[in-house]
C-alpha positions in Angstrom: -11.1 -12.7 79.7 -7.6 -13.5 79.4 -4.9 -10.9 78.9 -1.9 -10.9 77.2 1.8 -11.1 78.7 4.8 -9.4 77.7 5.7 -13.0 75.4 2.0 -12.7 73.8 2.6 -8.8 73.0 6.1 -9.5 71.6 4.7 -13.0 69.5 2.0 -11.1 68.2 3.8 -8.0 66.9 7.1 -10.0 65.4 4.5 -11.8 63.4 2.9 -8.4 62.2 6.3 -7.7 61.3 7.5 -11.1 59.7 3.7 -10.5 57.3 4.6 -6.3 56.4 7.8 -8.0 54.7 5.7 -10.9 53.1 3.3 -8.5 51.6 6.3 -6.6 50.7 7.2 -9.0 48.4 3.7 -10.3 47.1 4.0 -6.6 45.9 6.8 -6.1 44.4 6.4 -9.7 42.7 9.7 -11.1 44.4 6.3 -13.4 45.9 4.4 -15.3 43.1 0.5 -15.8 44.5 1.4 -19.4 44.7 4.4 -18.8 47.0 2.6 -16.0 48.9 -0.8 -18.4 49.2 0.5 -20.8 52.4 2.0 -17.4 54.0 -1.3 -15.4 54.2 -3.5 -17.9 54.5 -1.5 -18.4 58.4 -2.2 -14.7 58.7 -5.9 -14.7 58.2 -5.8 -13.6 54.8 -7.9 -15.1 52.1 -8.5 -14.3 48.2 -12.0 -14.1 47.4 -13.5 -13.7 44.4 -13.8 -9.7 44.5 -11.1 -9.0 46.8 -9.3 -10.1 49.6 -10.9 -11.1 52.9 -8.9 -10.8 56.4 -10.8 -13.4 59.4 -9.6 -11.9 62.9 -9.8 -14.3 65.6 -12.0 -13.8 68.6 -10.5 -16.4 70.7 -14.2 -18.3 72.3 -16.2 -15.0 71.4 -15.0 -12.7 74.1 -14.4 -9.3 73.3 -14.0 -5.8 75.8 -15.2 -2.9 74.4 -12.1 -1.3 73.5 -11.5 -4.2 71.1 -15.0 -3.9 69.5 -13.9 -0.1 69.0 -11.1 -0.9 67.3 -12.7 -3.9 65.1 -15.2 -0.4 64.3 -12.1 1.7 63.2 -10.9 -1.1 61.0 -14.2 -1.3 59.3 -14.3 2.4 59.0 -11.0 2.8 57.7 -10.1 0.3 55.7 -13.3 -2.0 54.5 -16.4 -0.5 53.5 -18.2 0.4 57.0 -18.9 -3.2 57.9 -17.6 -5.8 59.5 -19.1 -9.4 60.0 -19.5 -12.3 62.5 -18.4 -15.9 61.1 -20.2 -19.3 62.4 -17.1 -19.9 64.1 -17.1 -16.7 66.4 -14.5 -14.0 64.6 -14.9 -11.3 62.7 -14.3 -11.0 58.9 -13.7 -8.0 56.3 -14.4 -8.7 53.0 -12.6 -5.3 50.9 -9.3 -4.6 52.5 -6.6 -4.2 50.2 -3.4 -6.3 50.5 -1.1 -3.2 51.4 -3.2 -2.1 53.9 -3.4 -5.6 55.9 -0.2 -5.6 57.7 -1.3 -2.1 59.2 -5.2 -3.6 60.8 -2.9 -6.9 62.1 -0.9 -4.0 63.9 -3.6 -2.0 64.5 -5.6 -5.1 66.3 -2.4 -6.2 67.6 -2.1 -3.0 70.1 -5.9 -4.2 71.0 -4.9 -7.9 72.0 -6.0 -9.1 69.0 -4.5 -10.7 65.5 -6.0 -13.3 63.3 -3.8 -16.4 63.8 -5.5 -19.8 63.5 -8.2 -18.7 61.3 -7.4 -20.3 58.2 -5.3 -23.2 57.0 -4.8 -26.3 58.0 -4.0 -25.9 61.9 -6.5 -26.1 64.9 -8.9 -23.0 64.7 -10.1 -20.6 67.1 -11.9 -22.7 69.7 -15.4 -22.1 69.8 -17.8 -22.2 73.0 -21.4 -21.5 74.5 -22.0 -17.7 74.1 -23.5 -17.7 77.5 -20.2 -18.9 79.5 -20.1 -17.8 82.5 -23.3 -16.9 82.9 -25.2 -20.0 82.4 -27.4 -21.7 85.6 -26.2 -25.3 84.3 -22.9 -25.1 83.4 -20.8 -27.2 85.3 -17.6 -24.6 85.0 -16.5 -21.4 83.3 -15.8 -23.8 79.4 -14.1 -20.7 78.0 -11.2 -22.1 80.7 -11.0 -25.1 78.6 -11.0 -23.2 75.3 -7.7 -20.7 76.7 -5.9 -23.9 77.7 -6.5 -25.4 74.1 -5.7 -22.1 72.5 -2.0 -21.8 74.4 -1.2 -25.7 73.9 -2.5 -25.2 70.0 -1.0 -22.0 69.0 2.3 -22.8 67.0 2.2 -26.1 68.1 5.0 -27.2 66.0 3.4 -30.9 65.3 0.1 -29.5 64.0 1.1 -26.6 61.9 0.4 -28.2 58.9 -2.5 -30.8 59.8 -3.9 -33.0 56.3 -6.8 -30.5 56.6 -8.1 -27.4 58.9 -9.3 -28.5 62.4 -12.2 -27.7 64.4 -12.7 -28.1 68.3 -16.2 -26.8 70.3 -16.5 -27.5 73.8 -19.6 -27.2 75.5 -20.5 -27.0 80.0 -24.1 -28.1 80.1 -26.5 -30.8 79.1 -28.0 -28.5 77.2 -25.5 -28.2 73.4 -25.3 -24.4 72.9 -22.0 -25.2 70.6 -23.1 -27.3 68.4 -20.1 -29.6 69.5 -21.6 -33.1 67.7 -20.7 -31.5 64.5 -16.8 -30.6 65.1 -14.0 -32.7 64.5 -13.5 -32.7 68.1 -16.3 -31.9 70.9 -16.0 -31.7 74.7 -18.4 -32.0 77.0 -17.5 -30.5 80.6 -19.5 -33.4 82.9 -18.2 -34.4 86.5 -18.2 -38.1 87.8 -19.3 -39.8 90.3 -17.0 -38.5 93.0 -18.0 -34.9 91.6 -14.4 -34.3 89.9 -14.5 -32.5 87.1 -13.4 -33.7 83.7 -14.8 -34.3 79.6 -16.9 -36.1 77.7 -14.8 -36.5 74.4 -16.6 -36.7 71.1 -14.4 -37.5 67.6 -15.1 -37.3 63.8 -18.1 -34.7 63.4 -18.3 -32.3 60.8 -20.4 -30.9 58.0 -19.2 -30.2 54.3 -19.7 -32.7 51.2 -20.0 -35.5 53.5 -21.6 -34.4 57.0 -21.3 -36.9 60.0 -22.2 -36.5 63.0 -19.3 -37.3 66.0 -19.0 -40.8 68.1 -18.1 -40.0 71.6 -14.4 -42.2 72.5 -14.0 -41.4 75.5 -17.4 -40.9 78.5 -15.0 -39.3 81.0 -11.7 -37.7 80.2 -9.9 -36.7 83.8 -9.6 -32.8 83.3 -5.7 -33.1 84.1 -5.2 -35.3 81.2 -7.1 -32.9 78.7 -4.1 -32.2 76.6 -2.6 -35.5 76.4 -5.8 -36.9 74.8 -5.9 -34.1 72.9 -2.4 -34.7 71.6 -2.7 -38.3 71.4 -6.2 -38.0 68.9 -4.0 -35.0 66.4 -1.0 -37.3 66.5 -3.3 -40.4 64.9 -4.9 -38.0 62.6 -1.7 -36.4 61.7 0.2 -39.5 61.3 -3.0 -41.7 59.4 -5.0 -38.7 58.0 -5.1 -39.2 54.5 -3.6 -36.3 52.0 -3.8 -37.3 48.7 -7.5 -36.2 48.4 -8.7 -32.8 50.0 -12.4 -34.1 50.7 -11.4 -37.2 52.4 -8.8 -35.8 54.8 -11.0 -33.9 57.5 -10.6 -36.8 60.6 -14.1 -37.7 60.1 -13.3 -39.7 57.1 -10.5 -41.5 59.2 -12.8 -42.4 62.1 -15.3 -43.7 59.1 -12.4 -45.7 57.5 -11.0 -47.3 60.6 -13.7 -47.8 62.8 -14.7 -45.9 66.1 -13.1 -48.9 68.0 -9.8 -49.2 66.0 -9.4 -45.5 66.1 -9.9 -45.2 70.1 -7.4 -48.5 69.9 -4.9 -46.1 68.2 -5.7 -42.9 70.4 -5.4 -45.0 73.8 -2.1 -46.5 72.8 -0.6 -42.5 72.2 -2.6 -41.8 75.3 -0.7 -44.5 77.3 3.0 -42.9 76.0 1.9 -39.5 77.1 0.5 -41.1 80.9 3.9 -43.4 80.9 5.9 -40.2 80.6 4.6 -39.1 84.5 4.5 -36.0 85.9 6.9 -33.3 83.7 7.2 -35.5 81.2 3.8 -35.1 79.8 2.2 -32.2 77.8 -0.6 -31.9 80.2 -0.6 -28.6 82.1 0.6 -27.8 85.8 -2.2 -27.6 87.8 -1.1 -24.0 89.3 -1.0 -22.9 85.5 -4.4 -24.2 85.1 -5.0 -22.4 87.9 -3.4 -19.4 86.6 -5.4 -19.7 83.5 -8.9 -19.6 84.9 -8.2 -16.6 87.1 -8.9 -15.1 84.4 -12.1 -16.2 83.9 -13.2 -15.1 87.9 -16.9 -13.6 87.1 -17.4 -10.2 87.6 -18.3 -8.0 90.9 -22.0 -9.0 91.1 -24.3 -6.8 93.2 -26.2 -8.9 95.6 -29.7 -8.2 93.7 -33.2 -9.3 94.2 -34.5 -12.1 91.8 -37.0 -10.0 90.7 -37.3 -6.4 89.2 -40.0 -4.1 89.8 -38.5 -1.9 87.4 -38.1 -4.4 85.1 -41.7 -5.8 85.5 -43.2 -2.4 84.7 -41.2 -1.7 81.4 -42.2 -4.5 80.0 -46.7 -3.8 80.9 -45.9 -0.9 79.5 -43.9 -1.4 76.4 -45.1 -4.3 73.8 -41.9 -4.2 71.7 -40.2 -4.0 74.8 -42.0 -7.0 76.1 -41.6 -9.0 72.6 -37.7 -8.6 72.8 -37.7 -9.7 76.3 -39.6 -12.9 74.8 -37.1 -13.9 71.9 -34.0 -12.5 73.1 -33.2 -12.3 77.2 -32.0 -15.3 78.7 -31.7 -16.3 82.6 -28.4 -15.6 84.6 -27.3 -17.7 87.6 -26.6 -14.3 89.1 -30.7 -13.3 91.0 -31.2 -9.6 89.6 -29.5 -10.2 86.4 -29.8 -11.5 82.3 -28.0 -12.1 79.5 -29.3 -10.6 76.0 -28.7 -11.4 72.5 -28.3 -8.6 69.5 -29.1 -10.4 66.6 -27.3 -9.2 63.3 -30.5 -10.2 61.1 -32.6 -7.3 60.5 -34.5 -7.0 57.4 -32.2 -6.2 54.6 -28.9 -6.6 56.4 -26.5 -10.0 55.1 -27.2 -12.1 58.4 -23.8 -11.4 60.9 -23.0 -8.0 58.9 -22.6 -4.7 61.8 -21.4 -1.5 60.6 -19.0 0.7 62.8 -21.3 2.5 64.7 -23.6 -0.5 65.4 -19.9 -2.1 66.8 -19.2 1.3 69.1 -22.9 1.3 69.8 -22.5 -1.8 71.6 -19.1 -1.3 72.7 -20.9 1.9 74.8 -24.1 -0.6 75.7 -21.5 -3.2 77.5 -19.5 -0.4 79.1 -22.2 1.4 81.2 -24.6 -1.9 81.2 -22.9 -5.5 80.4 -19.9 -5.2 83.3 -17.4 -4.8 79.4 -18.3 -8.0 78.0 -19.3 -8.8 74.8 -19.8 -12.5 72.7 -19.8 -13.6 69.1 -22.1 -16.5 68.8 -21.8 -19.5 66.4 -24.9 -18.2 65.3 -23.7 -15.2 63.9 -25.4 -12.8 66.4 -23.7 -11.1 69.6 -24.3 -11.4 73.6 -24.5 -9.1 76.3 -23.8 -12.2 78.8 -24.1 -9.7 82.1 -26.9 -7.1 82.5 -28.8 -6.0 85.6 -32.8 -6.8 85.1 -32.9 -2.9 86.0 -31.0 -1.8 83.2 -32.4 -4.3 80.3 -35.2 -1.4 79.3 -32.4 1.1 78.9 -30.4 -1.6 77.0 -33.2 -2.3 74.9 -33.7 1.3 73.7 -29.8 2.1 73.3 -29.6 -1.1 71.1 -33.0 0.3 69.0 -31.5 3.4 68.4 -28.8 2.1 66.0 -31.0 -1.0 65.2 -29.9 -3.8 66.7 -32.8 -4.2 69.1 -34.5 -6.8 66.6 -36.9 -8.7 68.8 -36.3 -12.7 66.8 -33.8 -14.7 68.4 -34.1 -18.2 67.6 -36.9 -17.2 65.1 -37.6 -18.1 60.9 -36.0 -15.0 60.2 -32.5 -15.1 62.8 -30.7 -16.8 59.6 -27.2 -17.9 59.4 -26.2 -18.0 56.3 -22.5 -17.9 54.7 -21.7 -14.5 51.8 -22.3 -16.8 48.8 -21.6 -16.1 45.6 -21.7 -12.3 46.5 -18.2 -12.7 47.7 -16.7 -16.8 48.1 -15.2 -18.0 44.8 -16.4 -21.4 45.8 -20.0 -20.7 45.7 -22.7 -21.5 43.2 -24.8 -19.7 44.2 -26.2 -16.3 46.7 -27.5 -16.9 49.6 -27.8 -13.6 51.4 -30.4 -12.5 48.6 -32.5 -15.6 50.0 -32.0 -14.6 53.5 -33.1 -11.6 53.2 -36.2 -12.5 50.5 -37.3 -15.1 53.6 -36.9 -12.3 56.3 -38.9 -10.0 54.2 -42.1 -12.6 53.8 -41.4 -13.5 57.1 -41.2 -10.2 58.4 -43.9 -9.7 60.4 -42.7 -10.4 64.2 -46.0 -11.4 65.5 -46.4 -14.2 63.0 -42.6 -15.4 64.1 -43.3 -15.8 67.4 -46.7 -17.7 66.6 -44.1 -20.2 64.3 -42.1 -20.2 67.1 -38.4 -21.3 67.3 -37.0 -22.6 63.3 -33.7 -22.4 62.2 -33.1 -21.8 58.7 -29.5 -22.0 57.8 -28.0 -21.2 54.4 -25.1 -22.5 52.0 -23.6 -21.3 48.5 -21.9 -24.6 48.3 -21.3 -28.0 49.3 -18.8 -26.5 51.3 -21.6 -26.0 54.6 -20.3 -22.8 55.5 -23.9 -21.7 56.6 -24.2 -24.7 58.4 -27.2 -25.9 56.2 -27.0 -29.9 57.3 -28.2 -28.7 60.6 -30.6 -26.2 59.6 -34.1 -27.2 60.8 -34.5 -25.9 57.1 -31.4 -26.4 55.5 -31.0 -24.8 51.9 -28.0 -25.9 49.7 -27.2 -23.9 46.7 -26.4 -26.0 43.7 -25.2 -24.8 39.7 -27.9 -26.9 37.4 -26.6 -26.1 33.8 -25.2 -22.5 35.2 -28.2 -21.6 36.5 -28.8 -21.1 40.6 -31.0 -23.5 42.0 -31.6 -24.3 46.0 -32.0 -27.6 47.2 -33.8 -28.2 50.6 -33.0 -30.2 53.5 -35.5 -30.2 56.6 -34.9 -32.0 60.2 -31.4 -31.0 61.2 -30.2 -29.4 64.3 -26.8 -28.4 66.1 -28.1 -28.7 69.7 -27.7 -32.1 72.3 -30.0 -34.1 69.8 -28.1 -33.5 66.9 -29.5 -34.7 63.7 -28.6 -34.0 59.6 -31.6 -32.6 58.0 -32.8 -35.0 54.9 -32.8 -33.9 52.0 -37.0 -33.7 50.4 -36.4 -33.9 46.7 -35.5 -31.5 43.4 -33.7 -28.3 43.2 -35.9 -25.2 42.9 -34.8 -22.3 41.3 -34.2 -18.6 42.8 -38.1 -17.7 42.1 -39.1 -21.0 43.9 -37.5 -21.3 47.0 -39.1 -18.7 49.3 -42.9 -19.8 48.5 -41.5 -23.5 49.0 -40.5 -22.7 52.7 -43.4 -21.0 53.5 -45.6 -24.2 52.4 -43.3 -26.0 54.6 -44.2 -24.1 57.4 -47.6 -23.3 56.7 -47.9 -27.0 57.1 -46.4 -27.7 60.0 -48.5 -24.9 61.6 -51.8 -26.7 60.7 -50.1 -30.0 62.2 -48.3 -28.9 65.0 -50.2 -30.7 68.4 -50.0 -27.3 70.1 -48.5 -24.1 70.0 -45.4 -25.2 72.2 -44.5 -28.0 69.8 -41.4 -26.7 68.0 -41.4 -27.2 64.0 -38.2 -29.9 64.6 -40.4 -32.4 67.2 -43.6 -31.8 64.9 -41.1 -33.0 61.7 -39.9 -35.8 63.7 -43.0 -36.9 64.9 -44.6 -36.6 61.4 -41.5 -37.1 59.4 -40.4 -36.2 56.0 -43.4 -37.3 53.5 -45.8 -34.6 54.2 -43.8 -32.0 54.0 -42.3 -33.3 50.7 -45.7 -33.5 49.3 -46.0 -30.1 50.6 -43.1 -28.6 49.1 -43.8 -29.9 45.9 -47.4 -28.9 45.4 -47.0 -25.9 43.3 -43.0 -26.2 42.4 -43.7 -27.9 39.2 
């Protein structure tokens, strides 16, 4: 992962500084909340509708273990115990009070860590496949490309104050495990012909009020040029973005309103200024800093291991639960002898992405003596162990079941994302962890998960998709009929290569409605399914929507 310099350390802590005499202020009420407003919301720092909540960046989800011990301390000392992972790979408290904030920014500060870029209108924290660096099929390290964006994005003085915020995802394999097709801009690592290495460069996706899905401009992107493509797309949207109305000035509404081949016209011609510029004159990075960059992303010391594990092998004949996790939640390494494991934050009970401080230590002590100190965030709202011995993945497994976090249903009904809802967001209409968890309670049962088999279910308060509900293979959207909470239902979406926004099957149906309603919907698709290794999103789009509408239906009146 990368480490900061002596200009990171000193950029970092004036900006703690510059924020302790902004809150100051806010305090003393020399700082109305509309003047204080643009100020914390570059520091992280949003008003919710209980209290305030800070986002700290987790620049591409990687994290040592003395940072996860600090994120713990924070938790401890100055939320309520917990701490919890967004869809975009930070971490997020939800009760610190506004005089305490610039003391966590210093406190995550001296651990390499602040919470710049994760709110406003600027590019945000760059998200990536949990499993870089570790997958078979990835064509390079991605979190290389993320750094690079993250340096040439940070402060960058021409896209401070972009119409709206700004996503990027960039993803190394065929395989989509960033959900790039539905970010404003996605980058696919890919090599050409003559096996160079460079990006396939997708524009205008996104999710919100009006969710599109992104048209690739550009099939191979040299990975020299990277930044002056980059530059030359944030320029057109900067310069044509529209800013009298917030829901039409995300870039996909541009690309929509111009037309893919008008706004690659306009892209091409800022791309040609940057390449007329020549060598020094562009933004595009030195190779040797490149260079520079991604030795920090060398991977570990492997031990030369066998491919397979007698040790391994045994533990799980011998253990069932053991044997279940392995299942659901251990994923193949390109290194032989080794996996990569995923804690998913969704046991029964818990708001989907919530950990408490000893869960965070917990797994700061797992990746210390097992996972070579690395630790991921996913999209996904779960965590990654992305480097663990096949030997050691029974002693991992028990550590992790000891503070619970050893939940064996990755990729299952009940591994929900959902966003806080009206428990907490002052834009929601309605609560969505209370479904989550009503769902992972009927559903609770892990042998009848694994018989569903992999469904996503992914939850919003608002029209606002913060759950990510368009691509939800169930989607549910909660929507205020007459001050009431009612959930509308969307099935058929996915965030993967074959991206897709789920349809939505009819009527709103209240709180006491919606949990019965998904489990007719999957009921259904069990008794249609052709096998059990058809997934419930190729049995919806082989069957498509009418059945399960009529299903969904049948007792909602």
């Amino acid at each position: 992962m990368y480490f900061y310099d002596d200009i990171d350390r000193a950029m970092v802590k004036d900006r703690v500084a510059e924020f302790r005499g902004q809150v100051g202020r806010r305090i003393s009420g020399a700082l109305t909340e509309d003047e204080f407003k643009p100020l914390r919301l570059m520091n992280g720092l949003y008003l919710q509708l209980h209290a305030y909540m800070l986002r700290v960046a987790v620049p591409y989800g990687t994290l040592n273990p003395n940072q996860l011990r600090v994120l713990a301390s924070v938790a401890r000392d100055y939320d309520k115990g917990y701490a919890h992972v967004s869809t975009r790979q930070n971490f997020q408290y939800n009760w610190p009070k506004l005089q305490d904030v610039p003391d966590i920014l210093d406190r995550l500060a001296d651990a390499e860590m602040h919470a710049i870029q994760t709110s406003g209108n600027c590019i945000r924290n760059t998200t990536t496949d949990a499993f870089a660096g570790a997958a078979a099929d990835e064509v390079e390290d991605p979190r290389i490309t993320c750094e690079v964006i993250r340096q040439w994005s940070t402060f960058h003085p021409e896209f401070t104050f972009l119409p709206r915020k700004f996503k990027i995802a960039v993803s190394a394999t065929e395989h989509d495990r960033a959900a790039i097709q539905v970010h404003d801009i996605g980058l696919q690592l890919v090599r050409n012909a003559q096996g160079e290495p460079g990006y396939k460069v997708l524009v205008g996706g996104g999710q919100g009020r009006t969710p599109m899905i992104g048209e690739w401009v550009r099939d191979f992107l040299p990975q020299a040029e990277l930044l002056s493509y980059l530059e030359a797309i944030l320029r057109v949207y900067n310069l044509r973005g529209r800013r009298d109305n917030l829901y039409k000035a995300r870039i996909k509404i541009l690309v929509s309103e111009m037309g893919l081949d008008a706004f690659r016209d306009a892209v091409e011609e800022e791309f040609a200024h940057f390449r007329a510029l020549g060598p020094g004159g562009s933004v595009d990075l030195p190779a040797a800093q490149r260079q520079q960059i991604a030795a920090f992303f060398t991977p570990p010391d492997f031990e030369a291991l066998s491919a397979d594990s007698l040790a391994f092998e045994r533990a799980k004949a011998d253990d069932a639960a053991f044997a279940a996790w392995v299942r659901t939640n251990v994923h193949a390494h390109k290194q032989p002898g080794y996996a990569s494991a995923t804690i998913t934050l969704k046991a029964d009970g818990i708001a989907p992405g919530d950990i408490t401080d000893v869960q965070l230590e917990a797994v700061a002590d797992i990746a210390e003596h097992y996972g070579m100190s690395d630790i991921r965030t996913t999209h996904e709202q779960n965590m990654v162990l992305p480097h663990v011995k096949l030997d050691d993945l029974y002693a991992v497994w028990k550590a992790l079941a000891e503070d619970e976090l050893a939940t064996a249903n990755h990729g299952l009904i009940s591994d929900i994302i959902a966003c806080p809802g009206l428990d907490y967001c002052n834009l929601a209409n309605t609560r969505s962890i209370p479904v989550a968890n009503r769902i992972q309670e009927r559903f609770t049962n892990l042998e009848r998960q694994a018989t569903i088999g992999e469904l996503k279910i992914k939850i919003s308060g608002c029209i606002n998709a913060c759950g990510h509900h368009h691509v939800g293979h169930i989607g549910i959207l909660g929507v205020d009929k007459k001050g009431e909470e009612f959930y509308q239902l969307t099935l058929g979406g996915s965030a993967d290569q074959h991206t897709s926004i789920g349809e939505i099957v009819g009527r709103g149906l209240s709180t006491d409605q919606v949990v019965d309603a998904v489990e007719r919907v999957v009921e259904l698709y069990l008794s249609l399914r052709t096998s059990e290794d058809e997934r419930f999103i190729d049995a919806y789009r082989r069957l498509g929507a009418q059945p399960f509408k009529e299903a969904l239906y049948e007792q909602a009146a």
